[in-house]
N, CA, C, O and CB atoms as a CASP TS submission, in Angstrom:
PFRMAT TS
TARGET T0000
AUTHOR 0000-0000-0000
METHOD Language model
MODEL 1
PARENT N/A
ATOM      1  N   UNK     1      88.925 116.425  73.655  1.00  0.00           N
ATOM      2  CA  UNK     1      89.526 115.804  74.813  1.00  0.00           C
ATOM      3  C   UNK     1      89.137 114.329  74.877  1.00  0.00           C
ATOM      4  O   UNK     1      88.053 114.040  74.371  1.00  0.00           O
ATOM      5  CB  UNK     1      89.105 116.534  76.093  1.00  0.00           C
ATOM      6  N   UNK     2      89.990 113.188  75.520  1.00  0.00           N
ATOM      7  CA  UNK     2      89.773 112.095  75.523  1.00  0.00           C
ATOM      8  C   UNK     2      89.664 112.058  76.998  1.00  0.00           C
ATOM      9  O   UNK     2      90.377 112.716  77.755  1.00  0.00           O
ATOM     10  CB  UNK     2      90.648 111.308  74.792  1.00  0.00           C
ATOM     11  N   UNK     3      88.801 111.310  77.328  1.00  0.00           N
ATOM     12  CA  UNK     3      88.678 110.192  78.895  1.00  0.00           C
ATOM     13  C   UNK     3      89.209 109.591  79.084  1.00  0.00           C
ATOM     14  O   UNK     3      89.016 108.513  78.522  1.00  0.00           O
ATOM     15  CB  UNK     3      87.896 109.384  79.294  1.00  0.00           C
ATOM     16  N   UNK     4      90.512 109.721  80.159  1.00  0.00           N
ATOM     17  CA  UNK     4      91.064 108.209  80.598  1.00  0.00           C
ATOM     18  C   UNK     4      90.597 108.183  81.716  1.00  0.00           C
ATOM     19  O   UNK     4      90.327 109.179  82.388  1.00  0.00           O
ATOM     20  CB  UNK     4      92.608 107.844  80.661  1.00  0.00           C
ATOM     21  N   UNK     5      90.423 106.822  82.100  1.00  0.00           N
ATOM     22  CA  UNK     5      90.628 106.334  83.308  1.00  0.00           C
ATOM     23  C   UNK     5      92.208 106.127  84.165  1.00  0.00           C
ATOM     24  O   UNK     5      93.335 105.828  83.773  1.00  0.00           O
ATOM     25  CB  UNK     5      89.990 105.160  83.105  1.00  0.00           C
ATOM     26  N   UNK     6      91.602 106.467  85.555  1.00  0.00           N
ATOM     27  CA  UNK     6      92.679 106.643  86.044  1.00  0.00           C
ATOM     28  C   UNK     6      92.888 105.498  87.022  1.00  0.00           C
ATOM     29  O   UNK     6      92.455 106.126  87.988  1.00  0.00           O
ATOM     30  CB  UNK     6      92.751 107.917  86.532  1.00  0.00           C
ATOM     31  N   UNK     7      93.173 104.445  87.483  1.00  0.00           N
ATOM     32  CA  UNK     7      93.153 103.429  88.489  1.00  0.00           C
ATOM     33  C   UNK     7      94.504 103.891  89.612  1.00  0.00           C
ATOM     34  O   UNK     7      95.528 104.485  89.274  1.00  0.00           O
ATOM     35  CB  UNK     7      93.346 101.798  87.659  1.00  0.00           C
ATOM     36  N   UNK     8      94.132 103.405  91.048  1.00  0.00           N
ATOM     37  CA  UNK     8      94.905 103.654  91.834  1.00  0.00           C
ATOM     38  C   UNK     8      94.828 102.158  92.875  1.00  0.00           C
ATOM     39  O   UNK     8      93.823 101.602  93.318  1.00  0.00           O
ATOM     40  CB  UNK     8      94.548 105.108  92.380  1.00  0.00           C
ATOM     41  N   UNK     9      95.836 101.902  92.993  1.00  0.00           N
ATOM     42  CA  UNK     9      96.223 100.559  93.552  1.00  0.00           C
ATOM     43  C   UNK     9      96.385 100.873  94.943  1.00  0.00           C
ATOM     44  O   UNK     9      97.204 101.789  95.014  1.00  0.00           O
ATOM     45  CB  UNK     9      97.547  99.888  92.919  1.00  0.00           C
ATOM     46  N   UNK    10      96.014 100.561  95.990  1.00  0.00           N
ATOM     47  CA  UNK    10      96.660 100.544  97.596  1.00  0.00           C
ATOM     48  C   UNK    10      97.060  99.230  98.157  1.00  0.00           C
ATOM     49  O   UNK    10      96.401  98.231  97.869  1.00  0.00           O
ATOM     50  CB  UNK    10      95.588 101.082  98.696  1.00  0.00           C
ATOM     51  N   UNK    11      97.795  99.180  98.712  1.00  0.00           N
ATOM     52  CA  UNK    11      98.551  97.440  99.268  1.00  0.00           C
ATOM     53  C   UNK    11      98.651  98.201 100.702  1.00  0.00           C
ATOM     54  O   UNK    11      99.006  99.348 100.973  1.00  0.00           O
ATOM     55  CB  UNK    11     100.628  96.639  98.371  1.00  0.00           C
ATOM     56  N   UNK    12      98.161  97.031 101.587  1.00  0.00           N
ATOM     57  CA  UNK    12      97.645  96.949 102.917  1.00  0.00           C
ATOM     58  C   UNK    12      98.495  96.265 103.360  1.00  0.00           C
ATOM     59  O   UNK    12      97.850  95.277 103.710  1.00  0.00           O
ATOM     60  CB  UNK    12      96.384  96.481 103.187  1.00  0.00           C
ATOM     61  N   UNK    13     100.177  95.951 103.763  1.00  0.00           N
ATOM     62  CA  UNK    13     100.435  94.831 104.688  1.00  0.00           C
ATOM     63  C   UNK    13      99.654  93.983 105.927  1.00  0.00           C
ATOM     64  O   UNK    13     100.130  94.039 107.061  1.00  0.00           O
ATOM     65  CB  UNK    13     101.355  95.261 105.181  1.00  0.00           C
ATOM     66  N   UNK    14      98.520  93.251 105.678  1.00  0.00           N
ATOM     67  CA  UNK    14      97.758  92.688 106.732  1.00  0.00           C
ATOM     68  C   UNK    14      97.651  91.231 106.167  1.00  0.00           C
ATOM     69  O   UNK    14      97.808  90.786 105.030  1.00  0.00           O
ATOM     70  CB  UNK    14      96.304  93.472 107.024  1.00  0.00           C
ATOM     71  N   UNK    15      97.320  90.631 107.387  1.00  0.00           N
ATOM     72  CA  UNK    15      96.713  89.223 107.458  1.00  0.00           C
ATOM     73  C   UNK    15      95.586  89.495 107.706  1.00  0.00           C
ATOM     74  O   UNK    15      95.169  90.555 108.173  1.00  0.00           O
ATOM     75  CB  UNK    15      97.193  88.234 108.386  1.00  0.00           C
ATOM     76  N   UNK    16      94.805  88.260 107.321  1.00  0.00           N
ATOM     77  CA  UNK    16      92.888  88.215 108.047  1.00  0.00           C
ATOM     78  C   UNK    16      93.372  86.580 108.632  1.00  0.00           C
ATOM     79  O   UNK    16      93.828  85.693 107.912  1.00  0.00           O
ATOM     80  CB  UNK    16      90.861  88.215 106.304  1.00  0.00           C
ATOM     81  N   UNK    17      93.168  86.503 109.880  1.00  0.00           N
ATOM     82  CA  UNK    17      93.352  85.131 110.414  1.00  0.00           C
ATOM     83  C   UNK    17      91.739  85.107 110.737  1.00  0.00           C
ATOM     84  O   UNK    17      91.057  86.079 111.063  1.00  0.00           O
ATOM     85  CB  UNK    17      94.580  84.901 111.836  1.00  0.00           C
ATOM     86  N   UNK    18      91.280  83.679 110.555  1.00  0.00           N
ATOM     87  CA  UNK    18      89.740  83.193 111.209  1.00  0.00           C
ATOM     88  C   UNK    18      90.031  82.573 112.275  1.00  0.00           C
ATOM     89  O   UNK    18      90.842  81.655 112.395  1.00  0.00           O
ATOM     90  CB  UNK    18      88.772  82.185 110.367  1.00  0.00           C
ATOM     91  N   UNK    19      88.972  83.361 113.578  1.00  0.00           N
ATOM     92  CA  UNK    19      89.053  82.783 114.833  1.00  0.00           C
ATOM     93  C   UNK    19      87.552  82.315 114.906  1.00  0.00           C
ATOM     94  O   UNK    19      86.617  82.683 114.195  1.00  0.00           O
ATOM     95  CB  UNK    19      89.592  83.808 116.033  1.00  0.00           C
ATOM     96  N   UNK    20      87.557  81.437 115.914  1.00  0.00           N
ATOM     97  CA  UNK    20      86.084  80.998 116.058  1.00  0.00           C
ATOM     98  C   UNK    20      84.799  82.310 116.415  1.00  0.00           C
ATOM     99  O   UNK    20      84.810  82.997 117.436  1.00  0.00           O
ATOM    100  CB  UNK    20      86.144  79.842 117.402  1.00  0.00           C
ATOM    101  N   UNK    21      83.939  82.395 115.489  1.00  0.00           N
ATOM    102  CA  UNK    21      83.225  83.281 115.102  1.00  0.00           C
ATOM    103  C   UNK    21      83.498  84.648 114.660  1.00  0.00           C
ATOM    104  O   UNK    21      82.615  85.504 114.706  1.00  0.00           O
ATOM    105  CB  UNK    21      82.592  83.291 115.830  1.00  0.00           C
ATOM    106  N   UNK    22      84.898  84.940 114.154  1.00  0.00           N
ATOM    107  CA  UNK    22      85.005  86.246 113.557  1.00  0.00           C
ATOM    108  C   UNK    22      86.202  86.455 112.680  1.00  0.00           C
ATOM    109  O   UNK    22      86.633  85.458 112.100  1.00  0.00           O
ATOM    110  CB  UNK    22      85.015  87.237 114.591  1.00  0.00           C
ATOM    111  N   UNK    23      86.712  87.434 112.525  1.00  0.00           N
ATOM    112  CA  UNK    23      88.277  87.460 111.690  1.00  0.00           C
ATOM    113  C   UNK    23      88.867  88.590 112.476  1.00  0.00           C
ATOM    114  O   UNK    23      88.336  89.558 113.021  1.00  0.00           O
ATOM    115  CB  UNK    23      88.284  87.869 109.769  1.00  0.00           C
ATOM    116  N   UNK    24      90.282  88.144 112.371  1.00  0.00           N
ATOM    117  CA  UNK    24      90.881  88.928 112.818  1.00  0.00           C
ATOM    118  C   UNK    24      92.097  89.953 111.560  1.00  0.00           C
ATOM    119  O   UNK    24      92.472  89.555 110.457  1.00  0.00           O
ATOM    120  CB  UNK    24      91.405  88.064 113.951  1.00  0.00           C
ATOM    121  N   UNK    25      92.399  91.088 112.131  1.00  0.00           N
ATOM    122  CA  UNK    25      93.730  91.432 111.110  1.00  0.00           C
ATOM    123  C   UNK    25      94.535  91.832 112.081  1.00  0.00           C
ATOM    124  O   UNK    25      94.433  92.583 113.051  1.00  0.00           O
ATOM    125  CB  UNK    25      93.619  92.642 109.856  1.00  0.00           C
ATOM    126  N   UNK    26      95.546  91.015 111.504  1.00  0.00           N
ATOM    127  CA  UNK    26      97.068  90.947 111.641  1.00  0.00           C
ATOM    128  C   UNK    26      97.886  92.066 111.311  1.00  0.00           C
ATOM    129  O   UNK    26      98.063  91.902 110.104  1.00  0.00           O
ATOM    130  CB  UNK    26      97.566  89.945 110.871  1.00  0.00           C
ATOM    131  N   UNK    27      98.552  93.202 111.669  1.00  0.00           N
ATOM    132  CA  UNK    27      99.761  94.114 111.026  1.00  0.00           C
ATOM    133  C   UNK    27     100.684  93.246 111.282  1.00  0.00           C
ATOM    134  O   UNK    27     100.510  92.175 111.862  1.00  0.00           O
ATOM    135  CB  UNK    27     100.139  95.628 111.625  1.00  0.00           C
ATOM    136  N   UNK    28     102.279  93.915 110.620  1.00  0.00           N
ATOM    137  CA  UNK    28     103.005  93.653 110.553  1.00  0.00           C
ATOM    138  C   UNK    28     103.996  94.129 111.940  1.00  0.00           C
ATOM    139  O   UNK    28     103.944  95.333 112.194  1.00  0.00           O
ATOM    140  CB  UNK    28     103.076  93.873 109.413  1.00  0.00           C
ATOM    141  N   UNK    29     104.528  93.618 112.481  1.00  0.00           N
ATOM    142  CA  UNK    29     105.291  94.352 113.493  1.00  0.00           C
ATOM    143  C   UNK    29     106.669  95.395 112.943  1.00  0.00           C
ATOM    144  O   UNK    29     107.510  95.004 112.133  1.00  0.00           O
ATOM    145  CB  UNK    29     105.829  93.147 114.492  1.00  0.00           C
ATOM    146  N   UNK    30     106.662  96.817 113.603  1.00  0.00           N
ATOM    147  CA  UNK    30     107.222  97.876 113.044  1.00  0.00           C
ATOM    148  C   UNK    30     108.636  97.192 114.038  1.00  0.00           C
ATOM    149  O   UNK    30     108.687  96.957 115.245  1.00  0.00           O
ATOM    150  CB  UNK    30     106.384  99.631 113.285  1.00  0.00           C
ATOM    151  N   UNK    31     110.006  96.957 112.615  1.00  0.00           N
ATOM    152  CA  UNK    31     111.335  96.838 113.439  1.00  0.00           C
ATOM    153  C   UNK    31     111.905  98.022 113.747  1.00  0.00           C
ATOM    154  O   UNK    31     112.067  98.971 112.979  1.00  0.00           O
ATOM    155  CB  UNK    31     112.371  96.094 112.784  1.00  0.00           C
ATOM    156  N   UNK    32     112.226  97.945 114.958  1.00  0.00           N
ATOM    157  CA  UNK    32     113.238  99.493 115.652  1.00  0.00           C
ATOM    158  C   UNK    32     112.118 100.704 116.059  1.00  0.00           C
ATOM    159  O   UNK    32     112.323 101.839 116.491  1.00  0.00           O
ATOM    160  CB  UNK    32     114.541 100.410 114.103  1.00  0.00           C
ATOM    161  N   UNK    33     111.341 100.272 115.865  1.00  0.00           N
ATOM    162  CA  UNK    33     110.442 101.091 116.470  1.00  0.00           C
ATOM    163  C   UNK    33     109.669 101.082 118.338  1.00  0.00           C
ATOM    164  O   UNK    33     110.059 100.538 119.371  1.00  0.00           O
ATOM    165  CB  UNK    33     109.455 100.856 115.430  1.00  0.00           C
ATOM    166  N   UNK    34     108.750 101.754 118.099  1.00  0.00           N
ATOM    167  CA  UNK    34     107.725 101.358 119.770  1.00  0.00           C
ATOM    168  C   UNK    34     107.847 100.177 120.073  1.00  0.00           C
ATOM    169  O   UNK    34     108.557  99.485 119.344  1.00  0.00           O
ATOM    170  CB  UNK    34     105.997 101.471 119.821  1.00  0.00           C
ATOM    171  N   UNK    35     107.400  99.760 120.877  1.00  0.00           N
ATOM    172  CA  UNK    35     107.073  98.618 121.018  1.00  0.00           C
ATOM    173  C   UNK    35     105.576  98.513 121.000  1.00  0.00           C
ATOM    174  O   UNK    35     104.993  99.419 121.596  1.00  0.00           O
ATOM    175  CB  UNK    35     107.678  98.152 122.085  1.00  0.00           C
ATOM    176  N   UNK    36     104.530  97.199 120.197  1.00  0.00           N
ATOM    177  CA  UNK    36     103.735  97.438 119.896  1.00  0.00           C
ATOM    178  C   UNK    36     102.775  96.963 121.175  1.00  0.00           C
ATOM    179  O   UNK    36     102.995  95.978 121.879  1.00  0.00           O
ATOM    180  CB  UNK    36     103.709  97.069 118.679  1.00  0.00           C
ATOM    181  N   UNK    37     101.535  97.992 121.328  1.00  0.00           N
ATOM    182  CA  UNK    37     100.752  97.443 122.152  1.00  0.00           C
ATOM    183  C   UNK    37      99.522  96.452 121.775  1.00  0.00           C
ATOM    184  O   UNK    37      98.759  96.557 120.815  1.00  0.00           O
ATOM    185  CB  UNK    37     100.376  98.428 122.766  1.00  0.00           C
ATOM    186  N   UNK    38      99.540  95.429 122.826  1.00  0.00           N
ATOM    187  CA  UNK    38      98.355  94.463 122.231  1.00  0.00           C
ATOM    188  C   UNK    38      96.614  95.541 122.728  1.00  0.00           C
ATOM    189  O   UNK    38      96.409  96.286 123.687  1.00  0.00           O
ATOM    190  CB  UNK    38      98.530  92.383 123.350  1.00  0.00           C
ATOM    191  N   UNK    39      95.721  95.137 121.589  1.00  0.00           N
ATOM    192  CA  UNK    39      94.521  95.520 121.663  1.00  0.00           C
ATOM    193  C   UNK    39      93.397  95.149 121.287  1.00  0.00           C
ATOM    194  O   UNK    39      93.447  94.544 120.216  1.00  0.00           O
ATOM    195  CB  UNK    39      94.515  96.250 121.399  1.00  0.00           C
ATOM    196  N   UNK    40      92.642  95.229 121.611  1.00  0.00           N
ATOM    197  CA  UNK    40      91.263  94.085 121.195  1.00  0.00           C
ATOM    198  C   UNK    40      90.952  94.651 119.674  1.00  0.00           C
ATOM    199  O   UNK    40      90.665  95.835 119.496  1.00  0.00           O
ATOM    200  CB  UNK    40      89.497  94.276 122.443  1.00  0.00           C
ATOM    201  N   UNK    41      91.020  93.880 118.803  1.00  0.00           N
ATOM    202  CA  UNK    41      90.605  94.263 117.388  1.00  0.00           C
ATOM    203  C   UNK    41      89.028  94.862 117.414  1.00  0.00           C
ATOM    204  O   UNK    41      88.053  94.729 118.154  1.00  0.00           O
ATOM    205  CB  UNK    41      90.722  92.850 116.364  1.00  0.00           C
ATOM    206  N   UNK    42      89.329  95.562 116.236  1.00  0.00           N
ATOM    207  CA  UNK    42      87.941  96.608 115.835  1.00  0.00           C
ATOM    208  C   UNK    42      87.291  95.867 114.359  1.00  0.00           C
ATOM    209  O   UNK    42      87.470  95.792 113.144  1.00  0.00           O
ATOM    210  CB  UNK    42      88.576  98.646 115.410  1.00  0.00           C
ATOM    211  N   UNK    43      86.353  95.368 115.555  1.00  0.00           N
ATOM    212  CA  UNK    43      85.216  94.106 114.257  1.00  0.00           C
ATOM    213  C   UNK    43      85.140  95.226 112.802  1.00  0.00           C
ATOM    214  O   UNK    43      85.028  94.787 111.658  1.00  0.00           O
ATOM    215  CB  UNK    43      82.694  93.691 115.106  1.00  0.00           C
ATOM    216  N   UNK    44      85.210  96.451 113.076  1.00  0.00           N
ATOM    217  CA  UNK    44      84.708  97.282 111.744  1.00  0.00           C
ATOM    218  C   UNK    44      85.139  97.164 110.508  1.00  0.00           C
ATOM    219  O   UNK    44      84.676  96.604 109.515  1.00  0.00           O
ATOM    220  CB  UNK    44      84.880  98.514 111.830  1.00  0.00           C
ATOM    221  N   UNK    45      86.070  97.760 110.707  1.00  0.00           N
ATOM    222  CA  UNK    45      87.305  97.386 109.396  1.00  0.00           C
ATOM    223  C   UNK    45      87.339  96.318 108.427  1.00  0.00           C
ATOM    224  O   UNK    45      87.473  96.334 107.203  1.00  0.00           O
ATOM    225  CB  UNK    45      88.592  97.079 109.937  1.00  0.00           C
ATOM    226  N   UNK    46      87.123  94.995 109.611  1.00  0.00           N
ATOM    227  CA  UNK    46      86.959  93.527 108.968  1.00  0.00           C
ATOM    228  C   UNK    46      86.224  93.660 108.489  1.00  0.00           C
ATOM    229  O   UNK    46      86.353  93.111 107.395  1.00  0.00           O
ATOM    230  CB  UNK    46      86.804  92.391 109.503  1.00  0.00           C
ATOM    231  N   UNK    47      84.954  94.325 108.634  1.00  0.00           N
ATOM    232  CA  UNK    47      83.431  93.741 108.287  1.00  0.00           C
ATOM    233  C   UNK    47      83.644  94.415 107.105  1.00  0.00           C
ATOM    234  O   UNK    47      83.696  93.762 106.063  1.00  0.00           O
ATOM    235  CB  UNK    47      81.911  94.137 109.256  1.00  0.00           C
ATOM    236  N   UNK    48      83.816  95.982 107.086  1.00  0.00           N
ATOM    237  CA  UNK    48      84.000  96.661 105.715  1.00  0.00           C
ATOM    238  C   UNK    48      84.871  95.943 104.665  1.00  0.00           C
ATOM    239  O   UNK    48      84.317  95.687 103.596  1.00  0.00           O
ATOM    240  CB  UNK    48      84.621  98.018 105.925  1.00  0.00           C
ATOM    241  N   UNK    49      86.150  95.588 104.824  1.00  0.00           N
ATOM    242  CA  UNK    49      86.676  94.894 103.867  1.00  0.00           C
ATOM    243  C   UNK    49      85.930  94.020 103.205  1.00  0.00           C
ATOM    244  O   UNK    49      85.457  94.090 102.070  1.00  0.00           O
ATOM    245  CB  UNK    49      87.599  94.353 104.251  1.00  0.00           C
ATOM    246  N   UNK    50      85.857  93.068 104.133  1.00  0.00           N
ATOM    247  CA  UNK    50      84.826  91.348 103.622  1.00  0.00           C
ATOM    248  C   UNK    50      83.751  92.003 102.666  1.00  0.00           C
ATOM    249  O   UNK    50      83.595  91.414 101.596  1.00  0.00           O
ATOM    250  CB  UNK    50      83.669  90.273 105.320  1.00  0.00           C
ATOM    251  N   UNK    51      82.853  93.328 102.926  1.00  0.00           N
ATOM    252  CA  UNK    51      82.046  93.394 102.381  1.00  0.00           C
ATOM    253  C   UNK    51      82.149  93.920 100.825  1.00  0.00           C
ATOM    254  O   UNK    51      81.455  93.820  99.813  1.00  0.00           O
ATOM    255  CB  UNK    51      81.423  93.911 103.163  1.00  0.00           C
ATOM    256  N   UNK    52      83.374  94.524 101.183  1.00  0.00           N
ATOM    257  CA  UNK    52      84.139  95.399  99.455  1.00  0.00           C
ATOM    258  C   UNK    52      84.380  94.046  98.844  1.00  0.00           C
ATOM    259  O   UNK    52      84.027  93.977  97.667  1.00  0.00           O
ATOM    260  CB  UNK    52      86.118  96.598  99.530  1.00  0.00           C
ATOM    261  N   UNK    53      84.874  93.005  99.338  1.00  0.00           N
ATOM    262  CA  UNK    53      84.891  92.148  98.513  1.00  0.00           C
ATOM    263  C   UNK    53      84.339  90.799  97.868  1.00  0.00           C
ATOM    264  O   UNK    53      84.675  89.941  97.051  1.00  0.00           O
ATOM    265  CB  UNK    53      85.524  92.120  98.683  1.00  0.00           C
ATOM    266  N   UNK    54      82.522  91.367  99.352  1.00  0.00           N
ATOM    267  CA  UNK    54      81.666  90.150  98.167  1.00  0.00           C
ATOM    268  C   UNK    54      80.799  91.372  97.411  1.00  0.00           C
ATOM    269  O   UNK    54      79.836  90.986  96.747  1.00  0.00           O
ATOM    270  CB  UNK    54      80.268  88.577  99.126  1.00  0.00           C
ATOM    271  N   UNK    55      81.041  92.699  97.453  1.00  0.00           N
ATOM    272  CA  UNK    55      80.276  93.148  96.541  1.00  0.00           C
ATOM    273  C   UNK    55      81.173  93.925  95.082  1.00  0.00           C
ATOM    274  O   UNK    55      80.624  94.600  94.210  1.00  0.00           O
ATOM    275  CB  UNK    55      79.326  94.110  97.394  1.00  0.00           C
ATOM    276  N   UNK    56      82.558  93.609  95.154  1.00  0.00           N
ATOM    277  CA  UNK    56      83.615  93.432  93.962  1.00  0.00           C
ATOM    278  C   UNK    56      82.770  92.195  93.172  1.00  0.00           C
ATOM    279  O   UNK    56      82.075  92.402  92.178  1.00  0.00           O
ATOM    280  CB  UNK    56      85.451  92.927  94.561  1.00  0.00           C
ATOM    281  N   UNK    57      82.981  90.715  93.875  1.00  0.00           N
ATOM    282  CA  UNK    57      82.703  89.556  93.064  1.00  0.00           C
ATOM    283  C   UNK    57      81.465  89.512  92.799  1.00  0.00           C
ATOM    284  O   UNK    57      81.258  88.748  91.856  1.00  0.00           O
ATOM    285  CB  UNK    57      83.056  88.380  93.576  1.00  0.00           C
ATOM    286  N   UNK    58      80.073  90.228  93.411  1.00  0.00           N
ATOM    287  CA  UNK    58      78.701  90.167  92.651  1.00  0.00           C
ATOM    288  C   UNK    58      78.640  91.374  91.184  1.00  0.00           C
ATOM    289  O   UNK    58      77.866  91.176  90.248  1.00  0.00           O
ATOM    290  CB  UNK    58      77.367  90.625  93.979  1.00  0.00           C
ATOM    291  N   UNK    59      79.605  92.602  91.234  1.00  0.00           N
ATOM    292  CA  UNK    59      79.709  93.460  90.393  1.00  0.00           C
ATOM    293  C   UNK    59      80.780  92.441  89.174  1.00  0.00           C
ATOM    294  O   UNK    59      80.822  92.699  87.971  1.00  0.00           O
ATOM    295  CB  UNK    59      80.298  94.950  91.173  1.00  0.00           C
ATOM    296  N   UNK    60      81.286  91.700  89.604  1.00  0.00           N
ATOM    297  CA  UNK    60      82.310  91.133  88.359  1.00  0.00           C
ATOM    298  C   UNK    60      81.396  89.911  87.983  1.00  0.00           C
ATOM    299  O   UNK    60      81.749  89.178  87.059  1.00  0.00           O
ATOM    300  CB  UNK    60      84.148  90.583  88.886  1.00  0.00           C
ATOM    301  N   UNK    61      80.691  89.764  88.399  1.00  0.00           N
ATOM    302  CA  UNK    61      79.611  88.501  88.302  1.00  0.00           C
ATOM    303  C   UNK    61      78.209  89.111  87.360  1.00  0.00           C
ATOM    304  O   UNK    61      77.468  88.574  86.536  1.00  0.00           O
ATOM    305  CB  UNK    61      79.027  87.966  90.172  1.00  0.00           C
ATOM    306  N   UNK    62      78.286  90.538  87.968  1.00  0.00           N
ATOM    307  CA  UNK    62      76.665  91.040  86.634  1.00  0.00           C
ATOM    308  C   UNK    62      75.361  90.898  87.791  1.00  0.00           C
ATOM    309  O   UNK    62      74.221  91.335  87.637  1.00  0.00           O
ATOM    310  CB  UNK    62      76.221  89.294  84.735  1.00  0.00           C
ATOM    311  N   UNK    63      75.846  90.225  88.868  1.00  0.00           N
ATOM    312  CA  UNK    63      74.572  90.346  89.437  1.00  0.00           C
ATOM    313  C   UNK    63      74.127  92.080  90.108  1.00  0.00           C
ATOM    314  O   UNK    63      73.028  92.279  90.625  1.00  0.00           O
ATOM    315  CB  UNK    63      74.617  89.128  90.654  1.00  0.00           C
TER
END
């Protein structure tokens, strides 16, 4: 038997806008749908992302 690797891609329609002291994400607004309600963003998410991706660039870096 051989080993492949298997890679799986996910695409997120979002923005990250920077507000003074934090980030925000942006969705996309759903056409013909609900109407969307405004809500105070959930710092979490952001923080997890940002962090997948300074610890992507220290793993592609060797550190």
């Amino acid at each position: 038997m051989s080993a492949t690797t298997t890679h799986i891609t996910v695409r997120v329609p979002l923005k990250i806008r920077r507000r003074p002291g934090r980030k925000t994400m942006i969705t996309p607004v759903a056409t013909g749908g609900a109407a969307m309600q405004l809500t105070r963003p959930d710092p979490a998410p952001v923080k997890a992302l940002a962090r997948g991706f300074r610890f992507q660039r220290l793993l592609d870096e060797g550190r």
